[in-house]
C-alpha positions as CSV (number, residue, x, y, z in Angstrom):
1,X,118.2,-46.4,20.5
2,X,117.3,-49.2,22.5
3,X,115.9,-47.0,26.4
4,X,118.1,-45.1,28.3
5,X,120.9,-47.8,29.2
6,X,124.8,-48.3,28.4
7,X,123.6,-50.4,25.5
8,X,121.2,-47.9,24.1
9,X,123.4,-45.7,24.0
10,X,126.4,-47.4,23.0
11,X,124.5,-48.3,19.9
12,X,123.3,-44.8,19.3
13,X,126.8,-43.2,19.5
14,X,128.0,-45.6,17.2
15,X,125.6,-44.9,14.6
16,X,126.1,-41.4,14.7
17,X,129.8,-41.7,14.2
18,X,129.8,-44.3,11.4
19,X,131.6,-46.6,13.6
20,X,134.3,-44.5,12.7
21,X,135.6,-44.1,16.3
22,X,137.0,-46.6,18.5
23,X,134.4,-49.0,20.0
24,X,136.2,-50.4,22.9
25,X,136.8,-46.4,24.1
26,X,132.9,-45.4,23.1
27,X,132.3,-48.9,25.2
28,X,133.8,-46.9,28.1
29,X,132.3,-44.1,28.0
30,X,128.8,-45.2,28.2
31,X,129.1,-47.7,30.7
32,X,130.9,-45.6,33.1
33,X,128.2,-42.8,32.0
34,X,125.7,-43.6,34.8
35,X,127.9,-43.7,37.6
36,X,130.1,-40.8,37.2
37,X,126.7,-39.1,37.1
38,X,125.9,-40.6,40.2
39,X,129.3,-40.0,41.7
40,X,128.7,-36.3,41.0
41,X,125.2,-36.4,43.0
42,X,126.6,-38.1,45.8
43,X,128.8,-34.7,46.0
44,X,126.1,-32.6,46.0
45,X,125.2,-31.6,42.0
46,X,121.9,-31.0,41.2
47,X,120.5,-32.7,37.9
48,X,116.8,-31.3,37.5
49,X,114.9,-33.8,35.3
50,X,113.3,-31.1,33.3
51,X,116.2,-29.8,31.9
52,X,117.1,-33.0,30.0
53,X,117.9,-31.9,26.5
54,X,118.8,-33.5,23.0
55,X,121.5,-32.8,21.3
56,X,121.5,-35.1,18.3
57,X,118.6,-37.6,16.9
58,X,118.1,-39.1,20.4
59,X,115.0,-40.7,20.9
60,X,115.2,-40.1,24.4
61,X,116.8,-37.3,25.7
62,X,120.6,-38.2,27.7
63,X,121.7,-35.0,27.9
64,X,121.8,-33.9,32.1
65,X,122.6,-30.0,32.9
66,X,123.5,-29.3,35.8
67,X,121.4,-26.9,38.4
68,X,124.3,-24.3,38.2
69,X,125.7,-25.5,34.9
70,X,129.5,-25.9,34.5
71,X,130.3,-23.9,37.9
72,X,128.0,-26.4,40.2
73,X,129.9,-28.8,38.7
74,X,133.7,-27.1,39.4
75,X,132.6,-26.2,42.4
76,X,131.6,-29.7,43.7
77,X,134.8,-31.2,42.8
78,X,137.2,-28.4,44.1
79,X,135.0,-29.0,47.4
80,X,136.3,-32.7,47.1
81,X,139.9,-32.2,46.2
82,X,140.0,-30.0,49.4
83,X,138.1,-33.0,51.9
84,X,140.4,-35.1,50.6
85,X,143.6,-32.8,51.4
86,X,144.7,-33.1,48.1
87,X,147.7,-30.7,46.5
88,X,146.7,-28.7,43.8
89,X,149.9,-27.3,41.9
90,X,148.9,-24.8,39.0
91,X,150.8,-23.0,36.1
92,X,153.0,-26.3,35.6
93,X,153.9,-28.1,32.5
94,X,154.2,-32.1,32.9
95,X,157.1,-32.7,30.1
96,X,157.0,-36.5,30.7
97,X,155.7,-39.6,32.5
98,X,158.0,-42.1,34.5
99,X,158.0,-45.6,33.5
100,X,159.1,-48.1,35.7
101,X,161.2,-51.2,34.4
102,X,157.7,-53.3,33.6
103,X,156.9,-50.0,31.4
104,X,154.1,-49.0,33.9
105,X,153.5,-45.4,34.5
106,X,154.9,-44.2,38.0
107,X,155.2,-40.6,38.3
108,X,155.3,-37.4,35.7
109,X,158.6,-35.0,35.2
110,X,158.4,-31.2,35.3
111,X,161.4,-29.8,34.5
112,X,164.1,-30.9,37.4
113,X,161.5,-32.0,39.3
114,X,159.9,-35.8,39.8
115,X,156.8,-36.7,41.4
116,X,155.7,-40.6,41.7
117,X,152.5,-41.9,41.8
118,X,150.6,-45.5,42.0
119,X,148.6,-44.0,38.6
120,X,148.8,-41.0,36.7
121,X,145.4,-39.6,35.0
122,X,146.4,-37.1,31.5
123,X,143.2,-34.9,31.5
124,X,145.5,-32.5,29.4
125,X,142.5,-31.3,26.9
126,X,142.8,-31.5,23.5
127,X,145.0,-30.0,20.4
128,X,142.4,-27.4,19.0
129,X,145.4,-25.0,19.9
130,X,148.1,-26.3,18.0
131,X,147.5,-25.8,13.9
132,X,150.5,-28.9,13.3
133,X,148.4,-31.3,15.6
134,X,145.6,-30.2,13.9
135,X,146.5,-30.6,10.4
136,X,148.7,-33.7,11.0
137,X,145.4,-35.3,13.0
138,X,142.9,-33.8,12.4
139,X,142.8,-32.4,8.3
140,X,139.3,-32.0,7.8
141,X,139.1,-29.5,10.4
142,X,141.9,-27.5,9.0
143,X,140.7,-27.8,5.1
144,X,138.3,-24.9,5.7
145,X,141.3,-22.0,6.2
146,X,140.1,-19.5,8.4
147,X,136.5,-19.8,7.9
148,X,137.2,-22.6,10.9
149,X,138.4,-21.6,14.3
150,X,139.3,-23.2,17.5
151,X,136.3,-22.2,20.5
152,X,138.3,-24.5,23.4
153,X,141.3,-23.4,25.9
154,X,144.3,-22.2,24.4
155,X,146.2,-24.1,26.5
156,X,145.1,-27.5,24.8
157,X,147.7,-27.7,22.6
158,X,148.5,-31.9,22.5
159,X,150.7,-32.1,25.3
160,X,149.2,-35.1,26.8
161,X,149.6,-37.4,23.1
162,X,153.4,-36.5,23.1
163,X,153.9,-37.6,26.8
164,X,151.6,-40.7,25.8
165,X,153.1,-41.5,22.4
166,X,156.4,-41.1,24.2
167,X,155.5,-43.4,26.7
168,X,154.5,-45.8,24.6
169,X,150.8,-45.4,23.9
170,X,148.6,-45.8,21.3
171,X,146.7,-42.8,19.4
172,X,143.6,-43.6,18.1
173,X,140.5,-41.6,15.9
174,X,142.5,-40.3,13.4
175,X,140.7,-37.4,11.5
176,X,137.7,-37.6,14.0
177,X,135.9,-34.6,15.8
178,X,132.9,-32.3,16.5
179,X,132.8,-29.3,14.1
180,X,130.1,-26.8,14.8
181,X,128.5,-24.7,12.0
182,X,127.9,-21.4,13.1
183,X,126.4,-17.8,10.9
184,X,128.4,-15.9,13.0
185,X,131.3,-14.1,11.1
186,X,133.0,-13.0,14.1
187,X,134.1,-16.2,15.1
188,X,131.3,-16.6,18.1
189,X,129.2,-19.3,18.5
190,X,126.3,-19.9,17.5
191,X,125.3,-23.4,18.0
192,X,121.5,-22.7,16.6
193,X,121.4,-20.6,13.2
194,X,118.7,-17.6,12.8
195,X,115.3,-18.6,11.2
196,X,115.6,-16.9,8.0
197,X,118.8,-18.5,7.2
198,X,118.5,-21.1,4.2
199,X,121.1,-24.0,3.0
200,X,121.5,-24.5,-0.7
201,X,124.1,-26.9,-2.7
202,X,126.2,-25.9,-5.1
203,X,123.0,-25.5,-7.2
204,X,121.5,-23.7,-4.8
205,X,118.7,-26.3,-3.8
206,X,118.0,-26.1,-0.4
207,X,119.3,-29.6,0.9
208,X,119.1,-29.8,4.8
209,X,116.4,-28.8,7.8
210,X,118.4,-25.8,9.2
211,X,117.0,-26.2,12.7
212,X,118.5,-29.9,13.1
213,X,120.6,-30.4,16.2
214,X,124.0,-29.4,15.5
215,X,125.6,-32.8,16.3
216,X,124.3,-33.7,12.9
217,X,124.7,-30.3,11.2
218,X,128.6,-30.3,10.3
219,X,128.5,-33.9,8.9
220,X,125.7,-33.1,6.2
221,X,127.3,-29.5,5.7
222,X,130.6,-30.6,5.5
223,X,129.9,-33.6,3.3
């Protein structure tokens, strides 16, 4: 990892994932890394420098926590939304996007009703919550029965890659994802395993550190 910069850690997330996910979206993320964490600052979030934390094989650590955590956060940019006098409509399901007659999105349907827009954002979540997404994207998370389970909302259940793929967008990163491994047999997590737990193969050597961060964990567990 070449310092803390877009290009450090553009080539670090890369590595980890084998290049196995799509470079132009990882390209993205870490160049628009630095100012959305700014962006959040300039509304008021707090980002202590001792609380900078590693999650992976970082040589510096990126991680930023929030003074507050998660809530700070929320609460920063419902403050926002409201300056901005900006309508907030809950407990609705988007069933598709409007295209105008260049293709370009316009505007999102729910049920009768039609509202247009210069640009529509999906932050719909994810699919953990739909077992036919999962298996039909996502197989290696779903190869492990019930011993894997689903930690997110379950209200992420794909509905922004139909309204995407039925507008006409791409899906990329087949078969790609974060699995955690976890001791806990009633399906809480655990992101750190107890010190007297041991790893062993299938000849029961003992293979792996079991204190390594868990971005790495499920990937040599798994294998």
């Amino acid at each position: 990892m070449r310092g803390d910069s877009a290009d450090g850690m553009f080539e670090y997330y890369m590595t980890l994932n084998q290049y196995r996910v799509e470079a132009s979206l990882a390209r993205r993320l870490c160049d628009e890394a630095a100012p959305g964490l700014h962006w959040l600052q300039e509304l008021g979030v707090e980002f202590p420098a001792q609380d900078l934390y590693a999650s992976g094989v970082e040589s510096i650590p990126p991680g930023h926590t929030a003074r507050g955590n998660g809530a700070a956060i929320a609460a920063a940019l419902e403050a926002e939304v409201h300056k901005r006098d900006i309508e907030v409509i809950t407990r609705t399901r988007i069933e598709q996007l409007i295209l105008d007659d260049s293709k370009r999105v316009r505007g999102i349907r729910s049920g009768s009703s039609v509202v247009k827009a210069g640009a529509v954002v999906i932050t719909t979540g994810g699919f953990g919550a739909n077992p036919y997404l999962l298996q039909q994207h996502y197989p290696d998370a779903t190869r492990h029965g019930s011993a894997a389970w689903y930690i997110g909302n379950m209200n992420c259940v794909g509905d922004g890659l139909e309204i995407a793929r039925q507008a006409g967008a791409d899906i990329v990163g087949h078969n790609r994802g974060l699995l955690l491994t976890t001791p806990n047999f009633r399906k809480v997590l655990e992101v750190f395993v107890p010190g007297w737990l041991v790893y062993v193969n299938r000849e029961g050597r003992r293979f792996v550190k079991e204190t390594a961060e868990y971005a790495v964990m499920s990937g040599v567990v798994g294998a």
